[in-house]
Every structure is written in C-alpha cells, then in structure tokens.
C-alpha positions as CSV (number, residue, x, y, z in Angstrom):
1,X,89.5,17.4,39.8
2,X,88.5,21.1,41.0
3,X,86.2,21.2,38.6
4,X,84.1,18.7,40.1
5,X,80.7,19.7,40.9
6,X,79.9,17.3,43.6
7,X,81.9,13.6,44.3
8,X,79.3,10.4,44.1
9,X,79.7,8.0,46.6
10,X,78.6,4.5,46.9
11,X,78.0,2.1,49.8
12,X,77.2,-1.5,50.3
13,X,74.9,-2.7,52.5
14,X,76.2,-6.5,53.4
15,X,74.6,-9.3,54.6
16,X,74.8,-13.0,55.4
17,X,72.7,-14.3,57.7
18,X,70.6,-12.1,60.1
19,X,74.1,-10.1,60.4
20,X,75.0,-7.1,58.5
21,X,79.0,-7.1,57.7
22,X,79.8,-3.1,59.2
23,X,83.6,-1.2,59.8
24,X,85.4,0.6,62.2
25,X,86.6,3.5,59.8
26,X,90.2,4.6,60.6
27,X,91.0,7.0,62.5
28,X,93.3,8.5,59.5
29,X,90.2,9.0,57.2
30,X,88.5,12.4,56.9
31,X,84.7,11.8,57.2
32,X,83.6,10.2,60.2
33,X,87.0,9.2,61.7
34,X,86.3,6.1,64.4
35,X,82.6,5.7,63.8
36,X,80.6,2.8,62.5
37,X,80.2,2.5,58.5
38,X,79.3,0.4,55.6
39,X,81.9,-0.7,53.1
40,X,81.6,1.8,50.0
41,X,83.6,4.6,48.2
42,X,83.6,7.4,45.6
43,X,83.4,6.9,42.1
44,X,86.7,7.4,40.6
45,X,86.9,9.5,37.4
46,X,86.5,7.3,33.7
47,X,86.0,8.2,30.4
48,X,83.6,5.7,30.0
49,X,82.5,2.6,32.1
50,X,78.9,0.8,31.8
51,X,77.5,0.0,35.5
52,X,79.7,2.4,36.8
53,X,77.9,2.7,40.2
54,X,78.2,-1.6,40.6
55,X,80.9,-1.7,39.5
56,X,82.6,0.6,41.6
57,X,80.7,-0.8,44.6
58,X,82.1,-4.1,43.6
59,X,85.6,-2.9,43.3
60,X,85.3,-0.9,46.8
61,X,84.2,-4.1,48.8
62,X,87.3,-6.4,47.2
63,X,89.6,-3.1,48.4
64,X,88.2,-2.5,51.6
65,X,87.7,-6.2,53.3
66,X,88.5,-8.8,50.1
67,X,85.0,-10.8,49.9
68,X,82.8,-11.0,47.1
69,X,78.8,-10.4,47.0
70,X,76.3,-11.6,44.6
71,X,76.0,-9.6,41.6
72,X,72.4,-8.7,42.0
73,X,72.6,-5.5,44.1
74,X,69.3,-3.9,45.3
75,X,69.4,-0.5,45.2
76,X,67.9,1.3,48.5
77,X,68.5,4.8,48.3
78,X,69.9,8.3,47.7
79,X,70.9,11.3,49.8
80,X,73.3,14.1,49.8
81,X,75.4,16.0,52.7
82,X,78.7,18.1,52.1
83,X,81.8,16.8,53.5
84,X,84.3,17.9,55.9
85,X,86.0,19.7,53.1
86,X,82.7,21.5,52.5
87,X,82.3,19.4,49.3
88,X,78.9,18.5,47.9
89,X,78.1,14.3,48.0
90,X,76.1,12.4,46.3
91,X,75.5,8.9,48.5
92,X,74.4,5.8,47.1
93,X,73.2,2.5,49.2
94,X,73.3,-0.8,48.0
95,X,71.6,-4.1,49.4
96,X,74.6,-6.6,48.5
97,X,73.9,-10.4,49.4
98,X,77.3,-11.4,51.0
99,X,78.9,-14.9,48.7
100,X,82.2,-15.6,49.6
101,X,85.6,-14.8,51.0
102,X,86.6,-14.4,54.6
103,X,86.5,-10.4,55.3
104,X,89.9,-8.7,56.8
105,X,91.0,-5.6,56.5
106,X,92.9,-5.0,53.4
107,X,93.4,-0.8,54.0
108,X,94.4,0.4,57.2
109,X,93.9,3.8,56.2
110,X,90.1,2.8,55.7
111,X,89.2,0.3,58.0
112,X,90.4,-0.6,61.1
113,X,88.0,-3.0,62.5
114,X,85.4,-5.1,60.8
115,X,82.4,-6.9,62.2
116,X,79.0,-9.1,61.3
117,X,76.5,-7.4,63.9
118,X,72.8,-7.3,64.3
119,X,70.3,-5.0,63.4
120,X,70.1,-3.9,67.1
121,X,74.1,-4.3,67.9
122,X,74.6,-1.5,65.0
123,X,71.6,0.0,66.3
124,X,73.1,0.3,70.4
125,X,76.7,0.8,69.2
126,X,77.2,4.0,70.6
127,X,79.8,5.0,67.2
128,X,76.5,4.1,65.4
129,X,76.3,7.8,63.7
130,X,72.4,8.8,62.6
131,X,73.2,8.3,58.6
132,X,73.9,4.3,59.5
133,X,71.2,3.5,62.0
134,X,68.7,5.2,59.4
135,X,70.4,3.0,56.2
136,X,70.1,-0.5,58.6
137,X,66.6,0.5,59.1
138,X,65.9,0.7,55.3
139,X,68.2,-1.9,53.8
140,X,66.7,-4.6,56.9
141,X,63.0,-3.9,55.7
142,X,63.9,-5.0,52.6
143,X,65.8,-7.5,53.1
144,X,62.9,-9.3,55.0
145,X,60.6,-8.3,51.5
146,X,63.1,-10.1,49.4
147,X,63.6,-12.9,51.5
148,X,59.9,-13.2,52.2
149,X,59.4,-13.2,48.2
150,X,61.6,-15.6,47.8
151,X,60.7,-18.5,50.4
C-alpha cells in the first residue's frame, strides 16, 4: 500500500424525509476526530470490481450504521485535501435516497453517534466542520431538483 498515489474516498449523502441521516465520528478515528460527517469510506484495494465507487458506498453505509438506500445514487461532487498523515484524497459525494433499516451504530471506532437533522441543525451544529456544511448545501439543492422533477 506505500505505493499508493493518493487513497479515494467516498461519502453518502442520506436522506429520508426533510432530514439528512449525519454521524458523530469517533473520537479514535484519525481525520476529524468528534466532528460532524456523512457516512462514507475509502475504496479498499481490488483487482477488479465494476461500480466500484457504488459499490463501496453501499458496503460503507451497511458497515457504518446497517440501513440500506436506494440503488440510484446521484452523484454531487469531487474534491481533494491531504489527510492528517499528509496523504493525498480523492473525495467523492453521493446523494443516496434512504429505503430501509433502522440506523445504529455498528463500529465504534467510526461512529459514535448518529442522527437525522435538518439542513439548518447540521448547518448551526457547532462540530459542523466547513467541508460538511458546504456538501449539505449542494446535496439539498438537488435534492429539491429531483424531487421537484419528480412530483
């Protein structure tokens, strides 16, 4: 793995209602310890896999808090930092429709709280960091475009 150019990381952008579905990360992770996230992860090292970002983001949201979303995923955007570790990432956001399952946290190592808030509760929070209040922003605009489309 030190060969890695840069890690790819994807996140899911959850909703149900007019609430998005957000974590408390642990305290034991090493990005953004505490703070206020989406549900997502890296992409883990394949041969070969088809849908690989999906997939993963699929897999990542049954690890992290055990629901399911629809399989249409809406892609929203792209955007890179470099990590604590002073590695390069690659971060992907997903819009995911939320379809079943009761969310709890199934790593506490990852996630120590989860929550369905508002666009202005995530917004307020003050363990909102910049990254996630500028993703809600996005990923609720168009929401109301599909939603709108769709009525």
């Amino acid at each position: 793995m030190d060969n890695l150019l840069y890690i790819v990381n994807v996140e899911a952008a959850i909703y149900k209602n007019d609430k998005w579905l957000i974590i408390k990360r642990s305290e034991k992770e090493e990005h953004a310890p505490g703070l206020l996230s989406m549900v997502g992860g890296k992409v883990e090292t394949k041969i070969s896999e088809n849908n690989v970002l999906e997939e993963t983001l699929i897999r990542e949201i049954m690890e992290e808090v055990g629901i399911q979303v629809s399989k249409t995923l809406h892609y929203v955007d792209s955007k890179s930092f470099i990590s604590d570790k002073g590695q390069i990432v690659i971060d992907i956001v997903f819009l995911c429709k939320y379809k079943s399952g009761e969310p709890k946290c199934m790593s506490a190592d990852e996630v120590s709280e989860i929550y369905w808030m508002s666009k202005a509760e995530i917004l307020e929070n003050k363990n909102t960091p910049i990254w996630l209040k500028e993703s809600i922003e996005k990923v609720e605009s168009i929401r109301l475009k599909i939603e709108k489309k769709n009525v």
